[in-house]
C-alpha positions, 0 to 999 in steps of 0.5 A: 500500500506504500506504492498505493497512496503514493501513485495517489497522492505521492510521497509524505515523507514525516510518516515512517517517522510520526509511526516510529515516534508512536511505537518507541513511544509506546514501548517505552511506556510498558518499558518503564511500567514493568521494569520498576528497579531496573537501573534505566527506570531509576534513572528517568525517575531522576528526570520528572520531565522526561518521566512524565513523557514516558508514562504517558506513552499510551497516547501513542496508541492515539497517534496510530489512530490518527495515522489510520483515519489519515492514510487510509482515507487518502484515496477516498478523498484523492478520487474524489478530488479527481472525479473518480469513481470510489476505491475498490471496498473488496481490494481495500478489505483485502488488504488490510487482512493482508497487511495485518493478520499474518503477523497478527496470527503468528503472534498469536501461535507464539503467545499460546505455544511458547509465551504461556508455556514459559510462564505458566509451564507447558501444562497450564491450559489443563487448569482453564482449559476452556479460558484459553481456548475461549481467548485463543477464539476471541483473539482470532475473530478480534472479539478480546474486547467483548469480556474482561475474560479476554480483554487484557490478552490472559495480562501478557500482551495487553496491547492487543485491545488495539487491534479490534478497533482498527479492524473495525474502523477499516470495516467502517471506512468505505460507508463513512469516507463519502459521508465525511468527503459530502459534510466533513465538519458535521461528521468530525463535530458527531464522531467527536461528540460521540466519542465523547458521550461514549467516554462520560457513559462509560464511566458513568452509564450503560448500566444494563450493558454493565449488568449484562457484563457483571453477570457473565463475569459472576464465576470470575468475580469482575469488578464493575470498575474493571468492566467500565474500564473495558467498556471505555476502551471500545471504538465509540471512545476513539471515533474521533480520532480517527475522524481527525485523521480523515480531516487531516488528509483532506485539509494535507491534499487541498494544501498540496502543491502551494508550497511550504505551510508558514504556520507549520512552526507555530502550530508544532510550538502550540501542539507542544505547548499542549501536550506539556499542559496536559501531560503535567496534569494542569487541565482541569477535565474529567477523568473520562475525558482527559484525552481530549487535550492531548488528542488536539496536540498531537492533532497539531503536531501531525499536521505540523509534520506533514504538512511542512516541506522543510529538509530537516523534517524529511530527514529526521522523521523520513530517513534515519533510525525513526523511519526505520522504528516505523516501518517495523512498527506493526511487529515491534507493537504486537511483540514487545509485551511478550518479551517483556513478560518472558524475561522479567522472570529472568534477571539474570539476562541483561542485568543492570544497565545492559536491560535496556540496549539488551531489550532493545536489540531483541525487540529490533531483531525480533521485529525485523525478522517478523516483518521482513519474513512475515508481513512484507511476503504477504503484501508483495504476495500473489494477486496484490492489487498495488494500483488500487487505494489502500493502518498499532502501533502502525508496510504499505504506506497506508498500511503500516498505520496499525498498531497496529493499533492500540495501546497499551495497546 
């Protein structure tokens, strides 16, 4: 899909790079929250500013959300412009499956026959055989956000609760991309107020869905607390940003062909300004609605990135290690909680101040592996339709925007 959006609309430079900044944002974050004592941890807690950057890196996840409202809606609007006909809604779903369940599936393989077994022993599906098996069901059909049973993947790759909400966004895409190209104000402002109607309910409402929830859970004994949290974490929550990015796009291709952006230097100063505020905790919202602030700066700033032509933009976000963290992305996302959770029972293995540089190298090497071997055949695979339009954490230009979905994960 890379080929694809850019014989569209051509090359956009930033994006390997807003993909890799999310992904290393991301695992930073799950670095940082499951490694309390190691050397790295302690040392960043002597750096508050920097801290505080770290932990808020779930607000990765919404920055896959706009690179996925933003990429994939490009061609939509890119024939319309043109006067086209629409994109191929069976060649866009095909891939998409192509683009996301290969490495998605084989992760899954490696979670229930290597990952569990190490930590729970090659005989732990005999205690809850039927908890598994309903997990390794619900993954695969992208249902794990249906019950709390399922919904923190069995707590070893928590990030997966991403992937269901791009599945179906993209399941979406080809019914709304004509609503949003016919009145895109109106759309953003309902998605908007939709999402946040659905955060407010959440926390607050949906009892009979809670009801229904809590009875289910009954043998488990969920909290409501959890349930809410569950809840809180499903599309409705996140419609908005993924209608942000399909504005972006159609705002990044009216602007295209004038040149440099001038206030592209002022709207990244005001999108960091932003993200500072609400990261040190100085908006006063509520809970449920606390996103909302950083979603607007990190709005900014994506548009601030691809909107502005200068050298030093294409070469720091298009080439360099920040590309090269974005096109792994989609592995690095999927992988690097289970890596986590398979050495964090072995201290012994890069100890001290080798845990981070250690971790890191096996995340590349692991995720390289897995997208060199695994998603980049099945994208260049037999009958891919690279002419046509096109998704973490996060490729085809349009397609490495998953993960790829979710954060944290």
């Amino acid at each position: 899909m890379r080929e694809g959006v850019r014989a569209e609309v051509g090359d956009i430079p930033a994006l390997d790079g807003l993909r890799g900044i999310a992904v290393i944002w991301v695992v930073a974050f799950h670095f940082a929250v499951l490694r309390e004592g190691d050397a790295w941890v302690g040392a960043l807690h002597g750096l508050p500013a920097l801290d505080a950057l770290v932990r808020s890196g779930y607000l990765g996840v919404d920055l896959f959300f706009l690179l996925s409202g933003f990429l994939l809606a490009l061609p939509w609007i890119a024939h319309a412009n043109a006067g086209l006909p629409p994109p191929s809604t069976r060649a866009f779903y095909r891939r998409r499956a192509r683009r996301i369940l290969p490495a998605y599936y084989v992760q899954l393989v490696l979670l229930f026959a290597v990952v569990l077994p190490l930590l729970l022993g090659r005989t732990y599906w005999r205690k809850d055989l039927y908890v598994y098996l309903w997990n390794g069901v619900a993954h695969g059909l992208f249902l794990q956000g249906t019950t709390p049973l399922t919904s923190g993947s069995m707590g070893i790759n928590g990030a997966l609760w991403t992937l269901p909400l791009e599945v179906q966004f993209y399941l979406l895409l080809p019914f709304a991309a004509p609503l949003f190209l016919r009145a895109p104000r109106r759309m953003l402002a309902g998605a908007i107020a939709l999402s946040l109607a659905w955060q407010w309910a959440a926390a607050h409402d949906l009892a009979p869905l809670v009801a229904l929830e809590l009875r289910l859970g009954a043998h488990w004994h969920w909290a409501e607390a959890t349930v809410r949290e569950m809840l809180a974490a499903q599309l409705p929550a996140f419609l908005g940003h993924f209608a942000l990015g399909i504005v972006l796009a159609r705002a990044w291709l009216a602007r295209r062909g004038r040149g440099r952006w001038p206030g592209a230097p002022l709207a990244a100063a005001a999108g960091a300004a932003l993200l500072a505020v609400s990261i040190a905790g100085l908006v006063p919202l509520p809970p449920e609605h606390m996103r909302i602030v950083p979603l607007a700066a990190l709005t900014l700033l994506f548009y601030a990135a691809v909107a502005n032509r200068a050298k030093v933009v294409a070469l720091v976000l298009g080439r360099g290690p920040l590309a090269l963290a974005g096109r792994i992305s989609y592995s690095a996302y999927l992988c690097h909680l289970p890596i986590l959770a398979a050495w964090n029972p072995r201290p012994s293995i890069f100890a001290g101040w080798a845990s981070l540089p250690g971790f890191a190298l096996v995340l590349f090497t692991v995720s390289w592996i897995s997208w060199r071997w695994i998603e980049q055949p099945f994208l260049r695979g037999r009958g891919a339709d690279r002419r046509a339009s096109p998704s973490p954490l996060l490729s085809d230009a349009a397609d490495a925007d998953s993960p790829a979905t979710g954060i944290p994960r």
